[in-house]
N, C-alpha and C positions, 0 to 999 in steps of 0.2 A: 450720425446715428448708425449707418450702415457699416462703416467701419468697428465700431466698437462691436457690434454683436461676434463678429466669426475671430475676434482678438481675446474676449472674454472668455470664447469655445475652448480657442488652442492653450490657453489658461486651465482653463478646467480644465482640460484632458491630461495638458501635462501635470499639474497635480495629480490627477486619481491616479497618472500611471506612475509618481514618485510615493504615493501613497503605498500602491500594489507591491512595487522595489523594496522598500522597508519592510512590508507586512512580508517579502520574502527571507531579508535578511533576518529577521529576528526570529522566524523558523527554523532557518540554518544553523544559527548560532544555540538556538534554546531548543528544540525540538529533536536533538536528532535521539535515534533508536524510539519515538514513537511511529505509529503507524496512522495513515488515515486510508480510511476503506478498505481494512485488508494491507493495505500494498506499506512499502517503508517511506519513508520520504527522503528527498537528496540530503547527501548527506548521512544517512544513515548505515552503521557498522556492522556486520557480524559480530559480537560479542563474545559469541562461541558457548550460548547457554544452549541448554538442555531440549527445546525445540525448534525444530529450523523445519519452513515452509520448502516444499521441494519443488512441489507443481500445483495449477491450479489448472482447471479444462472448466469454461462453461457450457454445460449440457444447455440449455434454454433460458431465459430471461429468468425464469425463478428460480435453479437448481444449478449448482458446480459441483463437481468432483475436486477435493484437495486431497494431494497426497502430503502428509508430513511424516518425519521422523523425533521420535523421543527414544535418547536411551538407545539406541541403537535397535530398534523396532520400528518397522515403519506401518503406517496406518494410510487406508484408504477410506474418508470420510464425503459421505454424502450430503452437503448441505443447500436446503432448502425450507422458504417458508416458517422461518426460526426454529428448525428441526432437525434435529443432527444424527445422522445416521453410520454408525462403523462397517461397510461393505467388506472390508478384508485388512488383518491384522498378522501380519509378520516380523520375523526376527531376520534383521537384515546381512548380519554379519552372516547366518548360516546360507544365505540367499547369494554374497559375493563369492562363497568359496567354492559351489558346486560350479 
């Protein structure tokens, strides 16, 4: 009986961790260009649409600054508290040439 219990363990473990492997590959293969939490997942391409994340800074557990660009304007957004705030709104191309 002693034996069988910690033979069982390395059983289940290696399972959940062959479980965890798939449940990776079939993100890689079927997922890419979604995002979770914000962020891209492996795997995932520039596409080269129309917005693209540039920076993110977290101020405190509840509030980040993101900067993005659309259109070649960039925007600096305050988000926090499911509240979205426009802090500052430029046109980036006149911004590269001075």
């Amino acid at each position: 009986m002693d034996t069988i219990d910690p033979t069982r363990f390395i059983l289940a473990f290696a399972f959940v961790l062959g479980l965890i492997g798939l449940l990776a590959l079939v993100l890689k293969k079927y997922g890419k260009g979604k995002a979770i939490f914000g962020q891209p997942m492996f795997g995932a391409k520039d596409d080269g649409g129309r917005v693209q994340l540039l920076e993110t800074r977290y101020i405190d557990a509840r509030r980040r600054l993101v900067l993005i660009r659309r259109d070649n304007r960039e925007h600096l957004l305050l988000l926090a508290d499911g509240r979205e705030l426009v802090v500052e709104s430029f046109d980036a191309m006149k911004e590269e040439t001075k």
